[in-house]
C-alpha positions as CSV (number, residue, x, y, z in Angstrom):
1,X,85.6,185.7,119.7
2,X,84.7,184.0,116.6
3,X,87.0,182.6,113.9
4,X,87.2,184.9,110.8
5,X,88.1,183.2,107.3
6,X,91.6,185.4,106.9
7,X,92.0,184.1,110.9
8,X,91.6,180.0,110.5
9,X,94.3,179.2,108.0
10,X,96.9,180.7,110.3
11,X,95.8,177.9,113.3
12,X,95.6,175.3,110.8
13,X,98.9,175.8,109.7
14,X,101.1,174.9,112.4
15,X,99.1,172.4,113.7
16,X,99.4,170.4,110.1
17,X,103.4,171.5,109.7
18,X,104.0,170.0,112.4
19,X,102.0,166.5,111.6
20,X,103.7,166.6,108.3
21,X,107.5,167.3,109.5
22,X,106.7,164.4,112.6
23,X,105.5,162.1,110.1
24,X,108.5,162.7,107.6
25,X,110.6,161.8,110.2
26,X,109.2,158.5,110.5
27,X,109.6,157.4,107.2
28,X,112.8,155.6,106.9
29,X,114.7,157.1,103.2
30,X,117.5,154.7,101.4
31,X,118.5,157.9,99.5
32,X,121.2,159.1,102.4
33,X,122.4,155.1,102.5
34,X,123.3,155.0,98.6
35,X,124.3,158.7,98.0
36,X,126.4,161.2,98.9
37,X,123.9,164.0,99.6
38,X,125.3,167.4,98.8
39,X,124.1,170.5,99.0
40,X,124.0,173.0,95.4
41,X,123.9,176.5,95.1
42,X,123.8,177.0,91.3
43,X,121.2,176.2,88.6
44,X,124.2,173.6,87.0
45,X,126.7,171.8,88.3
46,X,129.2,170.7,86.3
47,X,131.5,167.4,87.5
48,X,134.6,166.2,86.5
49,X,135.8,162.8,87.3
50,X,139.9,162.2,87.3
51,X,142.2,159.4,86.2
52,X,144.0,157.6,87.8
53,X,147.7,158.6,88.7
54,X,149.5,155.8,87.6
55,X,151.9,153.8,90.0
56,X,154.6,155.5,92.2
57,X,158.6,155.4,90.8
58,X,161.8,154.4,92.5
59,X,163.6,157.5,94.3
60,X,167.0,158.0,92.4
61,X,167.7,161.8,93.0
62,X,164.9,163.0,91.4
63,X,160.9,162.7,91.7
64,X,159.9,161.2,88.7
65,X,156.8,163.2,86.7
66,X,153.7,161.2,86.1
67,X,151.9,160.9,89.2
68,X,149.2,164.2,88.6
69,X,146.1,162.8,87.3
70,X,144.7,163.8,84.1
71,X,140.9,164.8,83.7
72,X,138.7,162.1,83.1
73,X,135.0,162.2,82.3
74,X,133.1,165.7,82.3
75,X,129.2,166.1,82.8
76,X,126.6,169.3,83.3
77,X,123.9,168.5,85.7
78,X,120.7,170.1,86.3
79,X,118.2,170.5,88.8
80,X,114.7,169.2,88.4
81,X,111.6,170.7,90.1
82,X,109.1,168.4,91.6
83,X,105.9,169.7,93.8
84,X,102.3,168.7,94.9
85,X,99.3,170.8,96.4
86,X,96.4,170.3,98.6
87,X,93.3,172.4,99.4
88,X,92.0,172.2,102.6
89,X,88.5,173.8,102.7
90,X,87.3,175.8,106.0
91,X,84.1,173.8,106.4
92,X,86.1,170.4,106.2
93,X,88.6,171.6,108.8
94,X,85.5,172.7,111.2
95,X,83.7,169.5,111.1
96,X,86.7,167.5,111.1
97,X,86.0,165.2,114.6
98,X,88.2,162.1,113.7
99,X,91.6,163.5,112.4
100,X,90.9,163.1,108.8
101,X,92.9,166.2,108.2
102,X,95.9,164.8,110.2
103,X,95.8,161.7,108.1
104,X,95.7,163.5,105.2
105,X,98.9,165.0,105.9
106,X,100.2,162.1,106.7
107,X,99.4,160.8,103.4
108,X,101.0,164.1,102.1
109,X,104.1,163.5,103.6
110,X,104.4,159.7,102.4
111,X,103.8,161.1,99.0
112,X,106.7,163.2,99.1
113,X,109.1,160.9,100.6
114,X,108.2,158.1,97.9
115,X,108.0,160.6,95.4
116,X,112.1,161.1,95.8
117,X,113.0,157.5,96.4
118,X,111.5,157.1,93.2
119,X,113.7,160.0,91.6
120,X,116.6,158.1,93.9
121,X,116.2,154.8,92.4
122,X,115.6,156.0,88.5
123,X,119.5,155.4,88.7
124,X,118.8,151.6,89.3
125,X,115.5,150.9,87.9
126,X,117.4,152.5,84.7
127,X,120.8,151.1,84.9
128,X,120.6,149.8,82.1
129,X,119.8,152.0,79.9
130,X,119.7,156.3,79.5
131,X,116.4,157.2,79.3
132,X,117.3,158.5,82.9
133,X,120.6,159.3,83.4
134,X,124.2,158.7,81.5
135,X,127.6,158.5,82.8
136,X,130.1,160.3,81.8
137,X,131.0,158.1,79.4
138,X,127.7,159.0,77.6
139,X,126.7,155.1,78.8
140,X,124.2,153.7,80.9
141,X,125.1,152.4,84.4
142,X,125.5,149.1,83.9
143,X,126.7,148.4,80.1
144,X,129.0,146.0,78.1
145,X,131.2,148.8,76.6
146,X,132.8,151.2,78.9
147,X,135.0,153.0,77.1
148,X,138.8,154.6,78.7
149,X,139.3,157.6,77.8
150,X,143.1,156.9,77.7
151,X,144.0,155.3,74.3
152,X,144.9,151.5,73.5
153,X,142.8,150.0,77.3
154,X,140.4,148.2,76.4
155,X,136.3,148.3,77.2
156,X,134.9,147.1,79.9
157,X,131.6,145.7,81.4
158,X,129.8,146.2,84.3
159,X,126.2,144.2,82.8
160,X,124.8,140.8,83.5
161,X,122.2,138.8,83.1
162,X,122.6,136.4,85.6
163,X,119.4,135.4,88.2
164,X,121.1,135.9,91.5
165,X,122.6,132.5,93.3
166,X,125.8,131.5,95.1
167,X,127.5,131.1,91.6
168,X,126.3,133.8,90.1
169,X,127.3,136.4,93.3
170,X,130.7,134.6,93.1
171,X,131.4,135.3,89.5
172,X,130.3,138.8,89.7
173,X,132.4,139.6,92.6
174,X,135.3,138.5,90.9
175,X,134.5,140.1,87.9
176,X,134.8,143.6,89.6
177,X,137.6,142.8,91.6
178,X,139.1,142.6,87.9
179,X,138.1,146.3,87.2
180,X,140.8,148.7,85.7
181,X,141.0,152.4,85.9
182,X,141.4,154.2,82.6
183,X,145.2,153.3,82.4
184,X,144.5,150.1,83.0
185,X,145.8,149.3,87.0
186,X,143.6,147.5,88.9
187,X,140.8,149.5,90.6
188,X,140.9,147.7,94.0
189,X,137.0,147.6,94.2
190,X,135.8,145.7,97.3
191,X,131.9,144.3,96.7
192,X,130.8,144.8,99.9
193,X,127.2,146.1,99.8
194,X,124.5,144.0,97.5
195,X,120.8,145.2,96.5
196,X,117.7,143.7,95.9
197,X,114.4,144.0,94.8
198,X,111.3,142.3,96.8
199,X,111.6,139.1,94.7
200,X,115.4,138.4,96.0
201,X,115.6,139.0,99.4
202,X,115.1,135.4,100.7
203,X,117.7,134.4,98.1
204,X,120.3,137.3,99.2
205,X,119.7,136.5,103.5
206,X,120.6,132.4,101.9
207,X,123.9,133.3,100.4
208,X,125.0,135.9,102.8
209,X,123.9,133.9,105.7
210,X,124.4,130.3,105.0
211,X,127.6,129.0,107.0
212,X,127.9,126.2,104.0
213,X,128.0,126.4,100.6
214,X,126.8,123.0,99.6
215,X,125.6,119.5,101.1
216,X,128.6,118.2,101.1
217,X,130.0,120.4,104.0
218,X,132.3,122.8,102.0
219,X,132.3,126.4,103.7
220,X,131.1,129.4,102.6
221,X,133.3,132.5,101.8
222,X,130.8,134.5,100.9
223,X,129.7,134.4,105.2
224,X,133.1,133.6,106.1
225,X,135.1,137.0,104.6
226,X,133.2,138.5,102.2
227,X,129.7,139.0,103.1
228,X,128.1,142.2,102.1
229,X,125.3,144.3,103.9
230,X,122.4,143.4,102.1
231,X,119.8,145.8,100.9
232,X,116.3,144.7,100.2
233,X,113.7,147.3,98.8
234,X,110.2,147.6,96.7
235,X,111.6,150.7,95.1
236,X,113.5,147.7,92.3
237,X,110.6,147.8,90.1
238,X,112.1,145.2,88.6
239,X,112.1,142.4,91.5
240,X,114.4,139.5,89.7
241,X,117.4,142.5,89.1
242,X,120.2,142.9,91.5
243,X,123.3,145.0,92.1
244,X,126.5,144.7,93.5
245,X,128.5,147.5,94.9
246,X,131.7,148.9,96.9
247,X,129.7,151.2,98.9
248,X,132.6,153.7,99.5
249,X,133.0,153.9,95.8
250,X,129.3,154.4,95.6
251,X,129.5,157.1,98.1
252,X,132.1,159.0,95.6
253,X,130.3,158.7,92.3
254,X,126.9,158.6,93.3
255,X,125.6,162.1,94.3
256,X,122.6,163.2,95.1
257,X,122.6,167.4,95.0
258,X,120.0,169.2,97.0
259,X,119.3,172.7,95.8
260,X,116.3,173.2,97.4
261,X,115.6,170.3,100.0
262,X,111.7,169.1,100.7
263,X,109.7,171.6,102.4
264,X,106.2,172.8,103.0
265,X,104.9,176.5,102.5
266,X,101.7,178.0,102.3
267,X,100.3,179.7,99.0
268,X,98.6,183.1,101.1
269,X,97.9,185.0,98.3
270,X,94.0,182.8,98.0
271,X,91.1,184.8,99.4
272,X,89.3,181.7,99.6
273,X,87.9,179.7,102.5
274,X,90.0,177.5,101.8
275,X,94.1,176.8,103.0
276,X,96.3,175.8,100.3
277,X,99.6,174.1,101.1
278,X,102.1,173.2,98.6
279,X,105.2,170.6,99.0
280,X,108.4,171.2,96.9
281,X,111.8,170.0,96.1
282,X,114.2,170.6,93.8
283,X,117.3,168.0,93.2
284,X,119.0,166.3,90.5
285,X,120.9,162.7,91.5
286,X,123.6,161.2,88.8
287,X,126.7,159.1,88.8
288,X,130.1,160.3,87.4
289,X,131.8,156.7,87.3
290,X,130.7,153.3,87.1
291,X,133.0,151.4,88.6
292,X,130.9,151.3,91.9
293,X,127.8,149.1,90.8
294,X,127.7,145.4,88.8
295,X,123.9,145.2,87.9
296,X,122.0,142.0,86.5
297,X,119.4,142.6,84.0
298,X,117.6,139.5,84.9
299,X,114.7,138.6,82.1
């Protein structure tokens, strides 16, 4: 029985679905390490961050009032579509003897999982400033002046300059130990999880790794209590930058909403010998608080 041109895109199909999804698999995605994926049902999401509570009061009879938290920061978020196609003609499929076509889904599917890593990491790679995203402070990431929203604290900063060293790691992690919420209590931020770009990641294994500190013998802290997971990746366009986190924290401001995850369909309404297959998505990522990240804007 011969294969008619309505008949051979629906073999072709499955047998490339099913290379794509294998091969997606493969490819290992940061994006469910640094956010907290969530699914979305609406066209907007709106987010509201909260303040904090304030300390606890003595018993003497009566609860004291205080303790609810107020609203904080307040942000609209909308998704963003994002799509490729390929055309596949009949007589490239029949004389395909070497698995061209299974390597160029494979390609296909790489494109689409770099594709959103990129989208993931426009939050670093523009941390310091909005042309991507702003908090809800209407600030970038990583900036000089974050503002309180509760009157008389003072700003704060969460942007260096620094080119990444034992000294410099130090200083930062004590710098955001010394975070405040917006009433001005200590945020209890532990820097426990530090990124790099490509350029770094000899320099981050040194200071995480290192038993000593210096020639003369003195121990290091940074491998004896405080030594972060370390994240190396190309996607830091940027290689000299570098971020420290409290990757909890992260995991509560950083979100990443799916509203319609990354899949592969078919267009059938073509008449054509030809199969057209289409990849889509369509996500939006932000962060509500900053209080998660200390980035370096190394020049």
């Amino acid at each position: 029985m011969s294969l008619s041109s309505n008949d051979w895109p629906d073999i072709a199909e499955p047998i490339l679905m099913a290379h794509y999804l294998e091969r997606l698999k493969q490819y290992v995605s940061l994006i469910p390490v640094l956010f907290s994926v969530q699914k979305s049902t609406k066209a907007t999401e709106t987010v509201v961050s909260i303040n904090g509570m304030g300390d606890f009061q003595q018993f003497q009879g009566v609860l004291e009032e205080g303790v609810s938290p107020s609203q904080g920061y307040k942000q609209t978020v909308s998704h963003t579509e994002m799509g490729k196609k390929i055309i596949i003609e009949r007589k490239l499929w029949d004389d395909d003897q070497y698995g061209i076509m299974k390597s160029f889904f494979s390609g296909f599917a790489r494109s689409a999982k770099r594709t959103r890593e990129k989208t993931g990491f426009n939050v670093f790679n523009h941390a310091f400033d909005t042309t991507y995203a702003a908090g809800g402070d209407t600030l970038a990431l990583c900036s000089t002046a974050h503002v309180s929203s509760v009157l008389g604290v003072a700003n704060q900063s969460n942007y260096g300059t620094s080119t990444l060293g034992y000294d410099s790691y130090v200083a930062t992690r004590k710098a955001m130990r010394a975070f405040t919420d917006d009433n001005g209590d200590i945020f209890e931020v532990i820097p426990d999880s530090l990124m790099v770009g490509n350029g770094n990641g000899e320099m981050a294994v040194v200071i995480t790794e290192s038993n000593l500190k210096s020639a003369d013998n003195e121990i290091n802290p940074i491998n004896k209590s405080w030594k972060p997971q370390v994240i190396e990746t190309v996607q830091i366009t940027d290689e000299k930058n570098w971020f420290l986190m409290d990757s909890q924290m992260r995991k509560d401001m950083l979100i990443w909403l799916d509203r319609i995850p990354l899949e592969l369909l078919r267009d059938k309404s073509t008449s054509t010998l030809a199969l057209v297959m289409a990849g889509y998505y369509r996500c939006s990522n932000f962060f509500n608080d900053w209080r998660w990240c200390y980035g370096h804007n190394v020049a």
